[in-house]
DRENPA-511471 format. One record per residue (C-alpha): residue number from 1; x, y, z. Coordinates in nm, 4 decimals. Example, Ala and Ser with C-alpha at 12.3 -4.5 7.8 and 13.67 -1.06 7.14 Angstrom:
n; u; v; w
1; 1.2300; -0.4500; 0.7800
2; 1.3670; -0.1060; 0.7140
//
This chain:
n; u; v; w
1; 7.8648; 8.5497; 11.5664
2; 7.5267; 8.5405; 11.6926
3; 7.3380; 8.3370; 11.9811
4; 7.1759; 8.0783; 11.7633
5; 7.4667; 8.0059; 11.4565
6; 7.8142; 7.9838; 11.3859
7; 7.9490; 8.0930; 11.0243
8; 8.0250; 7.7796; 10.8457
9; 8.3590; 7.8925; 10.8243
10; 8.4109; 7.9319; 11.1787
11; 8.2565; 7.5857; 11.2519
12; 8.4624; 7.3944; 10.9641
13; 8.7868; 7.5520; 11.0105
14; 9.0373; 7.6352; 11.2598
15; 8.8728; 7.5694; 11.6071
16; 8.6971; 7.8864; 11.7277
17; 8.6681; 8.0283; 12.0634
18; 8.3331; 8.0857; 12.1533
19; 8.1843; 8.3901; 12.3396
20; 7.8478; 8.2722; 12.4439
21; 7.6686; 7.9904; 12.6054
22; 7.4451; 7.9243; 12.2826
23; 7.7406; 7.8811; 12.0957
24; 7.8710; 7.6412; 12.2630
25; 7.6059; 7.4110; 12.2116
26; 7.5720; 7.5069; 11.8242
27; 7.9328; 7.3889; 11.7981
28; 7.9137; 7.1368; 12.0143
29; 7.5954; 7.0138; 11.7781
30; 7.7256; 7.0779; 11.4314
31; 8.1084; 7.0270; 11.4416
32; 8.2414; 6.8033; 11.7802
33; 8.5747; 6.7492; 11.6310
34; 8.6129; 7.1540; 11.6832
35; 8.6915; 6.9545; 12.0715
36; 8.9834; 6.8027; 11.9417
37; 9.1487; 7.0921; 11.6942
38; 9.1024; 7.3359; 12.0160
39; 9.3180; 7.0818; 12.2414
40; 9.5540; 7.0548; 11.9834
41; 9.5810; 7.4417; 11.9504
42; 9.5577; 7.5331; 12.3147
43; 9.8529; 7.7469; 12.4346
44; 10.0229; 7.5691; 12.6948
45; 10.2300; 7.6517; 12.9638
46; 10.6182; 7.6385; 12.8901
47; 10.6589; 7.4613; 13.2806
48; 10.3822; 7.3061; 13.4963
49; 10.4761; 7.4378; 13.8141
50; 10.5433; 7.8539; 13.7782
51; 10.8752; 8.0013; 13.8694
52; 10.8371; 8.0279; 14.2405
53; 10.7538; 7.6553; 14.2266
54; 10.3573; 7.7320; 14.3941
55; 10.0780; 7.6378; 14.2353
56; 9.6533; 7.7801; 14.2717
57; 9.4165; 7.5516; 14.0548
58; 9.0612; 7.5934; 14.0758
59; 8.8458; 7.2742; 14.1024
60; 8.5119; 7.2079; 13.9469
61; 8.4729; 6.7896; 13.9406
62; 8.2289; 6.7552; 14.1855
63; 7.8751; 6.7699; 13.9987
64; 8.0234; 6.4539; 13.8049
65; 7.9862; 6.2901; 14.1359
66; 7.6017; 6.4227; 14.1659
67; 7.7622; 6.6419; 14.4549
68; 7.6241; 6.9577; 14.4137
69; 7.5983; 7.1484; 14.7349
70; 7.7938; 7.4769; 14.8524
71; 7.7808; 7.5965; 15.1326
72; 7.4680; 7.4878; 15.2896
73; 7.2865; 7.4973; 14.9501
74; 7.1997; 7.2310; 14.7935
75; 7.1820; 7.2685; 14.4562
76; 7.4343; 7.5539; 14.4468
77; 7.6000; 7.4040; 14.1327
78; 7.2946; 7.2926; 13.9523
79; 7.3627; 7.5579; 13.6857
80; 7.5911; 7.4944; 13.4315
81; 7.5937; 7.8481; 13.2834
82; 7.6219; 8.0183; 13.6502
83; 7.9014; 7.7263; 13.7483
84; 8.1119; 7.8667; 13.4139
85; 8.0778; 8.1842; 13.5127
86; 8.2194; 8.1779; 13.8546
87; 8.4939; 7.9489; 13.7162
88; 8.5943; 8.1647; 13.4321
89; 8.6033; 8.4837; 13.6964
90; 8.8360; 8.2561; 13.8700
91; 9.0747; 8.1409; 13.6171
92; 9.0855; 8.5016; 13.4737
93; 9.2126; 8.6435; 13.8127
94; 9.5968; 8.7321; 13.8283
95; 9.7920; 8.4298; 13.9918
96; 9.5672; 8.1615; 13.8978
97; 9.7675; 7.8557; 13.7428
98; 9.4916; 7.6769; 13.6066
99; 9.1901; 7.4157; 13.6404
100; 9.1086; 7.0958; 13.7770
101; 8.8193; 6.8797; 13.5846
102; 8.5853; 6.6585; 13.4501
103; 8.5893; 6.6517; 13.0534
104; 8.2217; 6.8267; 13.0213
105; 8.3951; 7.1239; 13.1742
106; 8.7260; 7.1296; 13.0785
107; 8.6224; 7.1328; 12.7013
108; 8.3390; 7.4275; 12.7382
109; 8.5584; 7.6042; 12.9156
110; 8.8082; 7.5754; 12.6723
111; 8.5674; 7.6521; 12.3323
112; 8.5047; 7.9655; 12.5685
113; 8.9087; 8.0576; 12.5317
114; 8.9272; 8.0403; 12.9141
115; 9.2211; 7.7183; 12.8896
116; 9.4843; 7.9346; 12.7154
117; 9.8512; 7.9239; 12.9111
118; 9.6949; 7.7628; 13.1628
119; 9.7037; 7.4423; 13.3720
120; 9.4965; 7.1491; 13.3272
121; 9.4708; 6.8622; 13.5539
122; 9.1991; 6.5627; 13.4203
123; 8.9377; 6.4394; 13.6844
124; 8.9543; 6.0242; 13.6541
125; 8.7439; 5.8574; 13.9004
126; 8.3844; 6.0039; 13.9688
127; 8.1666; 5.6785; 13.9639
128; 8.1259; 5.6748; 14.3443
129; 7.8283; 5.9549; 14.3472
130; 7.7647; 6.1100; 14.6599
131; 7.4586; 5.9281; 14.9018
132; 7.5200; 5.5957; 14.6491
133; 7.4988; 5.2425; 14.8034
134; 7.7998; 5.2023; 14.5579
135; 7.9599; 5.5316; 14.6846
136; 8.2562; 5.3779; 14.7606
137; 8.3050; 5.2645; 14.4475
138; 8.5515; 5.5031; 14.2651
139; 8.5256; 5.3403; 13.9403
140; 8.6592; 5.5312; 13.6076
141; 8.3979; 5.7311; 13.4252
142; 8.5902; 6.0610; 13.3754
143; 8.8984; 6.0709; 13.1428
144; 9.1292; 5.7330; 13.1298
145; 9.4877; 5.7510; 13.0150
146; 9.4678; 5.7370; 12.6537
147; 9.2433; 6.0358; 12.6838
148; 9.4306; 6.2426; 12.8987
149; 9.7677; 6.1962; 12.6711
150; 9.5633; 6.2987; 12.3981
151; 9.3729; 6.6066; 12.5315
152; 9.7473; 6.7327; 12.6223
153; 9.7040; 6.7689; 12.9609
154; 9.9588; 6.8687; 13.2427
155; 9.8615; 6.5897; 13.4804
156; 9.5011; 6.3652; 13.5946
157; 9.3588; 6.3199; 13.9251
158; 9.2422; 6.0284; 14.1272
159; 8.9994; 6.0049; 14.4649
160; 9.1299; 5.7089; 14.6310
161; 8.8956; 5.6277; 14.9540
162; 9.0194; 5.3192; 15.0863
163; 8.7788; 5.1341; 15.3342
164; 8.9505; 4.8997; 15.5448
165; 8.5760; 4.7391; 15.5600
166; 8.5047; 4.7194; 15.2274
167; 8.6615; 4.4340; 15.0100
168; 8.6440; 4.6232; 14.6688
169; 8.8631; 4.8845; 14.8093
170; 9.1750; 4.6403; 14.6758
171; 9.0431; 4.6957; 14.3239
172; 9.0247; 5.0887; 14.3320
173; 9.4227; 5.0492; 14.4995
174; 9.4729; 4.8005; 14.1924
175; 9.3740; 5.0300; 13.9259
176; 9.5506; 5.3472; 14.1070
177; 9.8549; 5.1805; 14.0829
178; 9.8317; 5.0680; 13.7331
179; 9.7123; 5.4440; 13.6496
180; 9.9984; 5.6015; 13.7914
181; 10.2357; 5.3757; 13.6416
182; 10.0931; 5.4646; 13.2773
183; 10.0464; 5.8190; 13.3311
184; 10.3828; 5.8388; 13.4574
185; 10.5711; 5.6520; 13.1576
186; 10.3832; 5.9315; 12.9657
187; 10.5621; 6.2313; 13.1934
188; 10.2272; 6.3094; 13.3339
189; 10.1598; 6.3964; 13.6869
190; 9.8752; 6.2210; 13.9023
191; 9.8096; 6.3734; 14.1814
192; 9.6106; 6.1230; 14.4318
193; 9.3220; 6.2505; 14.6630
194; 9.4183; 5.9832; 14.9521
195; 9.1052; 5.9269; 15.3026
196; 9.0436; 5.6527; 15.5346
197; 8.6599; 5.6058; 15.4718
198; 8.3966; 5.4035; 15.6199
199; 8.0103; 5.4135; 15.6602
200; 7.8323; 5.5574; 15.9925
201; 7.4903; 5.4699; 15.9330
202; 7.5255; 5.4222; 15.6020
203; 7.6629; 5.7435; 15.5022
204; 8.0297; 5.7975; 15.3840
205; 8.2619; 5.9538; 15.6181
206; 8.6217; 6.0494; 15.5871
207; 8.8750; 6.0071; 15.8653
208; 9.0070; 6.3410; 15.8986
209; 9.2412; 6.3270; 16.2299
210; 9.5709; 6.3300; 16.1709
211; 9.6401; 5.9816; 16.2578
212; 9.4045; 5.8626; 15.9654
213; 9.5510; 6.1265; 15.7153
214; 9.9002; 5.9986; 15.7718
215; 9.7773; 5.6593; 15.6972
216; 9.5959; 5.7539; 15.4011
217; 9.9169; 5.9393; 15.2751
218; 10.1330; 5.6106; 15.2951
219; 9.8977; 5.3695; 15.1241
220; 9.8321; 5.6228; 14.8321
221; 10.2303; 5.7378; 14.7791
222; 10.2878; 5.3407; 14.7516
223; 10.0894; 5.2921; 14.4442
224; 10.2454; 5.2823; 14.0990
225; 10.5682; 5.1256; 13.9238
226; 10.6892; 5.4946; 14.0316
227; 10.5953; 5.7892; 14.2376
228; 10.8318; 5.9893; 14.0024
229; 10.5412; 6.1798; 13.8734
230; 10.3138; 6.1236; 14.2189
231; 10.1405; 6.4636; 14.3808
232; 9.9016; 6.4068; 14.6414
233; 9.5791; 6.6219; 14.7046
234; 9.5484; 6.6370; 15.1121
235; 9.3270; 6.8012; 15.3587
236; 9.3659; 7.0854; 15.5766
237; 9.3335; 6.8917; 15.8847
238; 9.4979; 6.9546; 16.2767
239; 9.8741; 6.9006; 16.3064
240; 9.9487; 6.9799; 15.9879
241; 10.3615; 6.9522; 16.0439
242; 10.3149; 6.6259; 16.1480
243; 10.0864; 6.4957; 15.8431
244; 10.3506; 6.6391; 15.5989
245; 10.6142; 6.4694; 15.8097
246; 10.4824; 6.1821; 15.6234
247; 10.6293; 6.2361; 15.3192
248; 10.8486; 6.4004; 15.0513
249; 10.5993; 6.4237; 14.7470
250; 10.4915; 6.7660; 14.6699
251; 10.1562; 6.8115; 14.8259
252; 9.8557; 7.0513; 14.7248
253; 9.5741; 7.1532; 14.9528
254; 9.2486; 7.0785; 14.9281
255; 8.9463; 7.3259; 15.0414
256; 8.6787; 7.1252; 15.0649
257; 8.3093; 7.2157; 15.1722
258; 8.4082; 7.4589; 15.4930
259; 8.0822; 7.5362; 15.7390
260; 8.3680; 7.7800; 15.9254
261; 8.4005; 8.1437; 15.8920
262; 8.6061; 8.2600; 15.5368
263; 8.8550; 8.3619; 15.7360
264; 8.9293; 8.1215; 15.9763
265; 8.9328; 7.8798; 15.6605
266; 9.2222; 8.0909; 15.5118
267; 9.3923; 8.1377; 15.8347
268; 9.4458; 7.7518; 15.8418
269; 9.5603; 7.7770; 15.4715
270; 9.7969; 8.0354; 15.5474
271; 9.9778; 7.8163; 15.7950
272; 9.9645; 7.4681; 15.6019
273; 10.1027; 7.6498; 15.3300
274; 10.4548; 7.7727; 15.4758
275; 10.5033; 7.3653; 15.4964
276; 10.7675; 7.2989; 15.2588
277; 10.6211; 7.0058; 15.0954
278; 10.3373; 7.2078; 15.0460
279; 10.2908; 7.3845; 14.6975
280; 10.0030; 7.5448; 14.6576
281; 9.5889; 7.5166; 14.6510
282; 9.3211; 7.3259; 14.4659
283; 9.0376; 7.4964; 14.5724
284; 8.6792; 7.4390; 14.4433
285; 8.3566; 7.5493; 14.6227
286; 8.5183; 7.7904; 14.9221
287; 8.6026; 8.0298; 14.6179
288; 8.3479; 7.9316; 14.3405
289; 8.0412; 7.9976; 14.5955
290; 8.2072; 8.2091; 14.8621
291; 7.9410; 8.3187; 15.1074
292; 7.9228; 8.6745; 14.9742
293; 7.9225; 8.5394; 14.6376
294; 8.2189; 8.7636; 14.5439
295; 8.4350; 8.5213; 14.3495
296; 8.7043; 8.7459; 14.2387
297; 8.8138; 8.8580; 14.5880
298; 8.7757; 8.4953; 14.7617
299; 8.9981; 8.3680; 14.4705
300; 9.2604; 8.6833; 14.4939
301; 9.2633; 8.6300; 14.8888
302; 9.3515; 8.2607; 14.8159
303; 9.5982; 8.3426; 14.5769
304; 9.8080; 8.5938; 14.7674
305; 9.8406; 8.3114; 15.0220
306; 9.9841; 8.1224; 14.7191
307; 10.2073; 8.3505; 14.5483
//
């Protein structure tokens, strides 16, 4: 195949797998159902969680929020090309389980072949965009249920930032719980992204003591007609023992932004991760824009403490 065309073969019959950038958009232009036959024929994982029950995703749903920055630069993930990249190193390292994200690049990644045997957890709620007056408002604009049954995906993912101050917080709680309880009557997992948040002069700020984790954790794991199919998504945070004393559902770490040293960043993994509700990593910037820019060995580091 070249940059520019696709043979009209490959674009009318079974779904291809693309190898460059340009050919994305060429199928993406001339033949968008290709979308739909490549979710149907994407190789999926016998078992979502691997046989030492530990899971490393790699998460990318961030720009959908207009939240861009990595490490201290701001428009870090402003390419889309350089963005798939990094996240196809990452998802072709040894260890890696899978991918967490919104539909834009979940589906190039997987024209691009990178989706086979592999993980894939939907990004729901990205409609409260970083520095908005509506911030807070987590409203659906990723994938909804029907959409995530469809694209035959392993579980979905919520943000659920509850402001005690805020009276439309009840509404995001309202349609987490409904969520769950749909996803879960499908056998899908949701894992839920749970913070205490409130505005300091006017800007968005998560609680991240332990006290307001533990909180967080027992308003979110309350949500739904059943937590049968409930993960949560939590913070590395101080006394981590004691935040996972707060419950039984099987917990995933979240990396975040970190403005500390690489190492002192996987040092704290290292330890959250011998808690035995603790399963494993979803980690997004820290390894897609590691300071050395060295994606490969950030994400192998980060899987070792995994597996």
């Amino acid at each position: 195949m070249s940059d520019t065309a696709l043979a009209p073969t490959e674009v009318l019959g079974a779904p291809p797998m693309c190898t460059t950038y340009a050919e994305v958009t060429e199928l993406r232009s001339r033949d968008p159902q290709a979308i739909g036959r490549a979710l149907a024929a994407r190789r999926r994982r016998p078992a979502f969680l691997p046989q030492d029950g530990r899971l490393m995703l790699v998460a990318a749903d961030h720009p959908a929020r207009g939240a861009l920055s990595a490490q201290g630069r701001p428009t870090a993930m402003a390419s889309r090309t350089d963005m798939l990249d990094r996240l196809r190193t990452a998802l072709a390292r040894p260890g890696v389980d899978g991918l967490l994200a919104t539909a834009d690049i979940a589906e190039d990644l997987l024209l691009l072949g990178a989706l086979e045997d592999k993980v894939v957890v939907a990004s729901m709620n990205r409609g409260g965009l970083a520095g908005a007056s509506f911030e807070l408002d987590d409203r659906m604009t990723g994938y909804d249920v029907a959409g995530v049954i469809a694209a035959r995906f392993e579980a979905a993912k919520m943000l659920n930032r509850i402001d005690l101050d805020d009276a439309g917080t009840v509404a995001m709680l309202e349609t987490a719980g409904r969520t769950i309880s749909e996803l879960a009557r499908a056998g899908i997992v949701m894992m839920l992204e749970p913070f205490l948040s409130r505005r300091v002069d006017g800007r968005v700020v998560n609680d991240l003591s332990p006290d307001g984790v533990i909180k967080s954790v027992h308003i979110a794991q309350g949500l739904g007609a059943t937590s049968a199919y409930t993960w949560l998504k939590l913070p590395v945070v101080a006394e981590m023992e004691r935040v996972m004393d707060a419950t039984t559902l099987p917990t995933l770490l979240l990396g975040g932004d970190p403005s500390r040293r690489p190492e002192e960043t996987y040092a704290s993994w290292r330890d959250a991760l011998a808690l035995p509700a603790v399963r494993g990593l979803v980690i997004g910037r820290t390894l897609l824009y590691p300071p050395d820019d060295d994606v490969a060995a950030a994400v192998d580091t980060a899987t070792a403490l995994v597996h």
